[in-house]
VEXDREN-2710 file (C-alpha; in Angstrom, 1 decimal):
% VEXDREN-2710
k/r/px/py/pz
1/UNK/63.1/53.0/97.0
2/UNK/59.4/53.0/98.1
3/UNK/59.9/56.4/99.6
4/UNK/60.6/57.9/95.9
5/UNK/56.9/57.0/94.6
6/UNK/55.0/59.6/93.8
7/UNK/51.0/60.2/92.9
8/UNK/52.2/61.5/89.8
9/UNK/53.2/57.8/88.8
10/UNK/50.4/56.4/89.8
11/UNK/48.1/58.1/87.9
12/UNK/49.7/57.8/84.8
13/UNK/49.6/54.1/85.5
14/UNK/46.0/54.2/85.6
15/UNK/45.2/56.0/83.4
16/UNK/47.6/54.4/80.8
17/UNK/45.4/50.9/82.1
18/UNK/42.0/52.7/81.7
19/UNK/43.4/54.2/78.1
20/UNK/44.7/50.8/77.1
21/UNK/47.9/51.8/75.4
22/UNK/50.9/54.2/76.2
23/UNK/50.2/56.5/73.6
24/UNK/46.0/56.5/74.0
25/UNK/47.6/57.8/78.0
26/UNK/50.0/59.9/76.5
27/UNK/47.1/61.7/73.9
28/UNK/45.2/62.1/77.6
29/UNK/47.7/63.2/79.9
30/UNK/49.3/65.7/76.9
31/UNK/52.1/64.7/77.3
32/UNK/55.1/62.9/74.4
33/UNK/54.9/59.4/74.5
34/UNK/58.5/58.8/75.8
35/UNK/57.5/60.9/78.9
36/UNK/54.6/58.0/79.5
37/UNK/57.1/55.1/79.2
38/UNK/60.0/56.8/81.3
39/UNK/57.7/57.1/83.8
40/UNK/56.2/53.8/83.8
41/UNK/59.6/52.2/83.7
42/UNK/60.9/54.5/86.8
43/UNK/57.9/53.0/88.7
44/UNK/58.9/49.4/87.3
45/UNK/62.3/49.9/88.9
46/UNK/61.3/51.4/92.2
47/UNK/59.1/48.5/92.9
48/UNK/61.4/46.0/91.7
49/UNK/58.1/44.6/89.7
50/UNK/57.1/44.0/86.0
51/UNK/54.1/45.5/85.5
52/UNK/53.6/45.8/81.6
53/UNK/54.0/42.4/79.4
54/UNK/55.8/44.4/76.6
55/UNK/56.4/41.4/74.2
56/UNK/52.9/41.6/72.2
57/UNK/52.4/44.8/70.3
58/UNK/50.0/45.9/73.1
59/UNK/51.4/46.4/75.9
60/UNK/49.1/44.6/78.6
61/UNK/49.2/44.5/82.9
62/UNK/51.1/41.4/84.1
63/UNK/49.4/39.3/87.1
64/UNK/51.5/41.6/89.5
65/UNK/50.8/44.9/87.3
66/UNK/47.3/44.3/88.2
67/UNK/47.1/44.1/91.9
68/UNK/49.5/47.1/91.6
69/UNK/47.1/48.8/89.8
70/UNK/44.0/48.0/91.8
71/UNK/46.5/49.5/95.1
72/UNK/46.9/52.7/92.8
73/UNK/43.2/53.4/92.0
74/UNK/42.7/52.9/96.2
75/UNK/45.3/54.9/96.6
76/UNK/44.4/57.9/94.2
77/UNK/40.9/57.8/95.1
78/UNK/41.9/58.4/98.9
79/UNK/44.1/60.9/98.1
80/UNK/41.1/62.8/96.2
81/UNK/38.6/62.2/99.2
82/UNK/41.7/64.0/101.3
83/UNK/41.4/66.9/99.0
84/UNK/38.0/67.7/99.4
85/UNK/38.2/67.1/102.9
86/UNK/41.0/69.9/103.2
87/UNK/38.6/72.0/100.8
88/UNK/35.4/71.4/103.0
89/UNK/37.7/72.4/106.5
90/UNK/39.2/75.4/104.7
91/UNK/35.5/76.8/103.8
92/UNK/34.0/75.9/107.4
93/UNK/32.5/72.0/106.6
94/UNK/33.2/70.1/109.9
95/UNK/34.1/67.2/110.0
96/UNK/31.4/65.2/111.7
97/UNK/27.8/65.5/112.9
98/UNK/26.9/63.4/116.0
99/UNK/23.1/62.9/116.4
100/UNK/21.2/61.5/118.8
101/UNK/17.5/60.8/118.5
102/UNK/14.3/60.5/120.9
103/UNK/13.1/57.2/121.0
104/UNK/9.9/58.9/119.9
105/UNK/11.4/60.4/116.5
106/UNK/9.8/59.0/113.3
107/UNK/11.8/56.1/112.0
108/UNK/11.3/57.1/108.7
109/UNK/12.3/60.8/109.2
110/UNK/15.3/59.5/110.3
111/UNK/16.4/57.1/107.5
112/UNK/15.5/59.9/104.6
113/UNK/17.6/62.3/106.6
114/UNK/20.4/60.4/106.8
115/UNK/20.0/59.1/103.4
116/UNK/20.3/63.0/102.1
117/UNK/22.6/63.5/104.4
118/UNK/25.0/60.9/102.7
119/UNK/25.0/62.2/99.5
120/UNK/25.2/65.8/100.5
121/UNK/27.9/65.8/102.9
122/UNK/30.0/62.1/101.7
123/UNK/32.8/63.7/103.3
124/UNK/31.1/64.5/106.9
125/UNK/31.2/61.4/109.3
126/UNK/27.6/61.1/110.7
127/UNK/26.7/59.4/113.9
128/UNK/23.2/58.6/115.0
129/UNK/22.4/57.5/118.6
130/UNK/18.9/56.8/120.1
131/UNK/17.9/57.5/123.3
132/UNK/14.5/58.3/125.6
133/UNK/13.3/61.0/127.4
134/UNK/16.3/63.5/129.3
135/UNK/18.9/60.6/128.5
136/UNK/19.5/62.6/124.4
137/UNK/19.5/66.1/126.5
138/UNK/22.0/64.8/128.8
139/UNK/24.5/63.4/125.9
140/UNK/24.2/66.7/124.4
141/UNK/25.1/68.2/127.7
142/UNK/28.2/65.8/127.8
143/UNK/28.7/66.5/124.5
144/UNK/28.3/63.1/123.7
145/UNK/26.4/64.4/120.8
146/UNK/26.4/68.0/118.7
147/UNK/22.9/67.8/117.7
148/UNK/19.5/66.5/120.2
149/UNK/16.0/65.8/118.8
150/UNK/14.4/65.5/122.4
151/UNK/10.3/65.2/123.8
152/UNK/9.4/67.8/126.3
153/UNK/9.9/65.1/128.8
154/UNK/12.9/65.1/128.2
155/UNK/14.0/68.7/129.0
156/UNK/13.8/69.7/132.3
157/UNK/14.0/73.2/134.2
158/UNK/18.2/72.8/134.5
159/UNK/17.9/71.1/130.8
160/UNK/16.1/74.1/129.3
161/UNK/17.8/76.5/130.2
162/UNK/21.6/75.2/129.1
163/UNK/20.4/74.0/125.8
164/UNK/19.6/76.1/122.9
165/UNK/16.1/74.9/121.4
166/UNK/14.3/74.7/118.0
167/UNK/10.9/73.3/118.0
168/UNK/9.9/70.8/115.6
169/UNK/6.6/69.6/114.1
170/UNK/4.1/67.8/116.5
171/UNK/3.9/64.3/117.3
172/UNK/0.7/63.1/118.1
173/UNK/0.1/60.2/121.0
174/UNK/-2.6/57.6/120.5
175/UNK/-3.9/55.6/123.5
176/UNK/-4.4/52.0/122.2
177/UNK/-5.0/48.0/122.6
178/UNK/-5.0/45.3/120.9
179/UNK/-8.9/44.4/119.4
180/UNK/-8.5/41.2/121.9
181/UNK/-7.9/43.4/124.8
182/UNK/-11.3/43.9/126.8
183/UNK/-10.7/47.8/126.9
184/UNK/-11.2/47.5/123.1
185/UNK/-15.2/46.6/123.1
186/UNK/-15.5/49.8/125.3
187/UNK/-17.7/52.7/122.8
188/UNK/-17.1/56.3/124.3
189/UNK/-15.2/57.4/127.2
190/UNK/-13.6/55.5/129.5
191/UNK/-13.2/56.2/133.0
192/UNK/-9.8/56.5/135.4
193/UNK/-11.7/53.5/137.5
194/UNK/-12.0/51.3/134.8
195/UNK/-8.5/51.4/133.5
196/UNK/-6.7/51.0/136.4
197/UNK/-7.8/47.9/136.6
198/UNK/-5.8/46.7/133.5
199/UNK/-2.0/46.9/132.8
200/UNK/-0.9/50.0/132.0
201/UNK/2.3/49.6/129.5
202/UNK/4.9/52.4/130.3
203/UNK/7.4/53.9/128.8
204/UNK/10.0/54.9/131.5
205/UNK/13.6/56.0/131.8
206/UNK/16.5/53.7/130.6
207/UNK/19.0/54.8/133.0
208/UNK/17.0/56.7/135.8
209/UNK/19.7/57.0/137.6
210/UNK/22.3/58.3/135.0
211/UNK/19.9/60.7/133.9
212/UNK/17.7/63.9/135.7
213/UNK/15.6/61.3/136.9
214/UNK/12.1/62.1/134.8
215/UNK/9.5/60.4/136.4
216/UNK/6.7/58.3/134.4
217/UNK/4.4/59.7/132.7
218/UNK/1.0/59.5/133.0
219/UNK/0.3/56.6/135.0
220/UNK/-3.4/55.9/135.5
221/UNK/-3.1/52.2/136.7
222/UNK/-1.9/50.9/139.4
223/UNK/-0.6/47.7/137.9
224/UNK/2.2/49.0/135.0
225/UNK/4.6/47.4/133.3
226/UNK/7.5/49.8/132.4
227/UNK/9.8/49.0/129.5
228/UNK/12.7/51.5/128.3
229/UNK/12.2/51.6/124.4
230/UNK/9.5/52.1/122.1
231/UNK/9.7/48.7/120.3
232/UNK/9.0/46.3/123.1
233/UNK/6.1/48.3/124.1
234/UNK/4.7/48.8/120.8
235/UNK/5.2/45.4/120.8
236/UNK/2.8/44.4/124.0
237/UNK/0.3/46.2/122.9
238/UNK/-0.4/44.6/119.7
239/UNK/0.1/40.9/121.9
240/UNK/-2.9/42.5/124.4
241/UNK/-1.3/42.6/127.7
242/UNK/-1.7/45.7/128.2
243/UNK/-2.4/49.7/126.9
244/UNK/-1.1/52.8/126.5
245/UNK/-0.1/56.0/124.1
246/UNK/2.1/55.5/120.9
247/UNK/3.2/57.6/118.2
248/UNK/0.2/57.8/115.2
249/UNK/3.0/58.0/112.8
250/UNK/4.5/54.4/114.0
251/UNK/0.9/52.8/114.4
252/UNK/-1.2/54.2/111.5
253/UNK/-0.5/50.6/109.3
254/UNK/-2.0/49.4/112.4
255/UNK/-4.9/50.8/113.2
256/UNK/-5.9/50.5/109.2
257/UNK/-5.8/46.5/109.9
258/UNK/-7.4/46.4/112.6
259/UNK/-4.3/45.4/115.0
260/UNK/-4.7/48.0/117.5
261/UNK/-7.8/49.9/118.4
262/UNK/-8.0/53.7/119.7
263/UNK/-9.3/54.1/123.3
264/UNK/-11.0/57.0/124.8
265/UNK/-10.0/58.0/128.3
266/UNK/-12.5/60.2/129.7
267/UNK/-9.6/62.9/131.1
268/UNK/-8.2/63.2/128.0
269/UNK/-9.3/65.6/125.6
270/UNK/-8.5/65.2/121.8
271/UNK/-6.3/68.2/121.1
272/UNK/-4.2/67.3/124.2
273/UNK/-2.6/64.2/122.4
274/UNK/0.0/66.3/120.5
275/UNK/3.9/67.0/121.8
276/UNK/6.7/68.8/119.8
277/UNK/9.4/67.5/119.3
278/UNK/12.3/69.9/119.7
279/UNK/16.2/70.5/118.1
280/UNK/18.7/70.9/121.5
281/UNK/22.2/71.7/120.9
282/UNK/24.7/73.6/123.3
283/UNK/24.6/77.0/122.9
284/UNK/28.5/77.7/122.4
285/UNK/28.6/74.7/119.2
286/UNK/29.5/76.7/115.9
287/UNK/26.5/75.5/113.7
288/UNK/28.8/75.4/110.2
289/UNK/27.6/74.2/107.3
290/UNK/26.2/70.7/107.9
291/UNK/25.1/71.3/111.2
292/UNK/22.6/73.9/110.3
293/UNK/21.7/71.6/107.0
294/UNK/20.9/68.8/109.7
295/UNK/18.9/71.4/111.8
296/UNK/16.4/72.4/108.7
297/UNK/16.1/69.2/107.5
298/UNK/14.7/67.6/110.8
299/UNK/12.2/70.4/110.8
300/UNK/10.8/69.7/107.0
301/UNK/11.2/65.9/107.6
302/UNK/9.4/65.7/111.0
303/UNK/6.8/68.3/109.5
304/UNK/6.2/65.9/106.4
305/UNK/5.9/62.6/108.3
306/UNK/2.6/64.5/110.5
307/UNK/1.1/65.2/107.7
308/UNK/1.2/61.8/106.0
309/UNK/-0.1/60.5/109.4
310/UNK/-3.5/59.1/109.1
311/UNK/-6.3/61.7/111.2
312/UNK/-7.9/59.4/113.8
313/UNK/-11.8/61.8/113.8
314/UNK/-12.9/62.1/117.5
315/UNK/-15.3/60.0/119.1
316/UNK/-17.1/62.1/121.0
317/UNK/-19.4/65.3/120.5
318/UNK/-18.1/68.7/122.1
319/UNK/-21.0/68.0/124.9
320/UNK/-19.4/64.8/125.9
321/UNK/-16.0/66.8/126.0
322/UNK/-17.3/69.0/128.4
323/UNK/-19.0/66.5/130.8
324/UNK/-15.3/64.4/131.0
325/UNK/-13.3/64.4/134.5
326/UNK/-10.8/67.2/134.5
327/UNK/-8.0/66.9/132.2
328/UNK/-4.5/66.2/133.1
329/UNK/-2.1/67.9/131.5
330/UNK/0.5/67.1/128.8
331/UNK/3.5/66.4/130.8
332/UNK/1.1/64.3/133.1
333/UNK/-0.3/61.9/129.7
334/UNK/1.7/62.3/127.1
335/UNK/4.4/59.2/127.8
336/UNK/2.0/57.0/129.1
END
C-alpha cells in the first residue's frame, strides 16, 4: 500500500498542518473542501495510521500524525532540492567543484569564498583540499581535483605545460624571528655567514616522493629544520628556534605585537619577496557555471586580502641595495 503514496498527499498534509484546518488548506490549495478530506483520509488508510484527532471541532495531528508529518516536510523538501538540481544540470550547473589549495593561500580568502560559494551554488557539492608546493598540481593532474590554486614552486616545466593557468594576485614573503631570537637585535642587512649559523625553518615537500620531487627552497643555513605545512612552522618561529619567510597576510597581527620581527638578509632585495599565486586546471575540464564563478572569485579574493596586508617600509636606502651580495632569485628564496 506504501507504493500508492504520492507527493501530492503529502503536501496537502502539510500544508493542511501549516494552515491549521481542512478548509484554511483547502482556501490555499483551491481546491473544495471534500477534495482536502478525501485525500487525507486515502493517506490515513494507506498507512494504516490516524493522523487527524477528528473528535474536537478542530481537527488537530495525533502523536503519530506528527512524526508523519515531520517525514513529509523531509520528504518534500528533498524532493524540491531534486528539482533544482535537475534544473541546474539541464542549464549546464555541475554538480560539484573539487578545490584544492596551496598551503600558502590566505586562510581568510578561502573561508569568504567558500562561504559565497554556499549560498550561491547550495546545490553544487564543494570540496576543499590543502596541499603544498607541486602536491595541488599533481591532484589536478590526477584529477583528484577540478580546480588548483598553486605557488610557482609548485609548477614545474612537465607541470606547466599540462595545466591551463590563471595568475592570481601576489603573495608577499617575509623573512622573520621571534624578538627573543638573537637574529632579531641585528639593524640592517644581514649577511649569508651570519645566518647560517642559526636554524633555518623550512618548508619542504610533504610527500617528496609522491610528487615531482621540488627541492627546498632557499636554503641559506646549513642546519634546517624542514616541516611540511605552514602551521607548524609559523609556529617555531614565534617559539624562536629558528627563522625563515612567511606569508605577510598570515603574520601582519604579528608583527603589529611585536611577536615576530622582520629580518634583512643582505641577498635579498625588497621587491623580490613577492610570488603569484596561480589558478591550474586541466585544460580539457568544461569550466560551466560554477567553475568559472570559483575561478573569478579567487582572483578578487586573493587581490583583496594583499591589499589589506599591512606594508612592511624597507630598511635600507637604495645605496645599501646596491652594495648587498648578488641576489638569488625567486624560485631560489621564496619558500625558505
Amino acid at each position: 500500500m506504501l507504493d500508492a503514496l504520492t507527493l501530492d498527499q503529502l503536501r496537502v498534509l502539510i500544508v493542511v498542518a501549516e494552515e491549521g484546518s481542512f478548509s484554511a488548506a483547502a482556501r490555499k490549495l483551491r481546491r473544495v473542501q471534500s477534495a482536502i478530506s478525501q485525500t487525507i483520509g486515502n493517506l490515513e488508510a494507506q498507512l494504516g495510521l490516524l493522523l487527524w484527532d477528528r473528535s474536537t471541532k478542530v481537527p488537530t495531528l495525533t502523536e503519530q500524525g506528527r512524526v508523519i508529518l515531520s517525514a513529509a516536510q523531509r520528504v518534500s523538501a528533498e524532493v524540491d532540492s531534486l528539482r533544482k538540481l535537475a534544473g541546474s544540470l539541464v542549464s549546464g550547473l555541475e554538480p560539484s567543484v573539487s578545490l584544492c589549495l596551496d598551503a600558502l593561500f590566505p586562510l581568510p580568502a578561502a573561508i569568504e569564498l567558500c562561504r559565497e560559494f554556499a549560498h550561491a551554488f547550495p546545490q553544487v557539492d564543494l570540496r576543499v583540499d590543502t596541499q603544498t608546493m607541486s602536491a595541488v598540481s599533481a591532484r589536478v593532474l590526477r584529477g583528484d581535483a577540478s580546480i588548483g590554486v598553486v605557488s610557482p614552486m609548485g609548477l614545474s616545466g612537465v607541470m606547466h605545460h599540462k595545466l591551463s593557468r590563471r595568475v592570481l594576485a601576489p603573495i608577499r614573503m617575509l623573512p622573520v624571528v621571534s624578538p627573543q631570537h638573537p637574529l632579531a637585535s641585528v639593524r640592517g642587512n644581514i649577511a649569508v655567514e651570519r645566518l647560517s649559523s642559526h636554524v633555518q625553518i623550512v618548508l619542504s615537500e610533504r610527500h617528496p616522493e609522491e610528487s615531482q620531487g621540488v627541492p627546498d627552497q632557499g636554503v641559506l643555513s646549513s642546519r634546517t629544520w624542514r616541516v611540511s605545512d605552514l602551521h607548524t612552522k609559523h609556529e617555531l618561529l614565534r617559539a624562536g628556534l629558528g627563522w625563515g619567510n612567511l606569508p605577510e597576510h598570515l603574520i601582519g597581527p604579528d608583527l603589529r605585537d611585536k611577536k615576530l620581527v622582520r629580518i634583512h638578509p643582505a641577498s635579498w632585495g625588497e621587491d623580490e619577496h613577492k610570488l603569484y599565486l596561480s589558478a591550474i586546471h586541466r585544460p580539457e575540464l568544461v569550466l560551466g557555471p560554477a567553475h568559472e564563478w570559483v575561478l573569478q572569485r579567487l582572483a578578487a579574493l586573493c587581490l583583496a586580502i594583499d591589499k589589506q596586508s599591512p606594508k612592511q617600509s624597507p630598511k635600507q636606502s637604495p645605496k645599501q641595495s646596491l652594495k648587498q651580495s648578488p641576489k638569488q632569485t625567486p624560485k631560489q628564496k621564496l619558500r625558505s
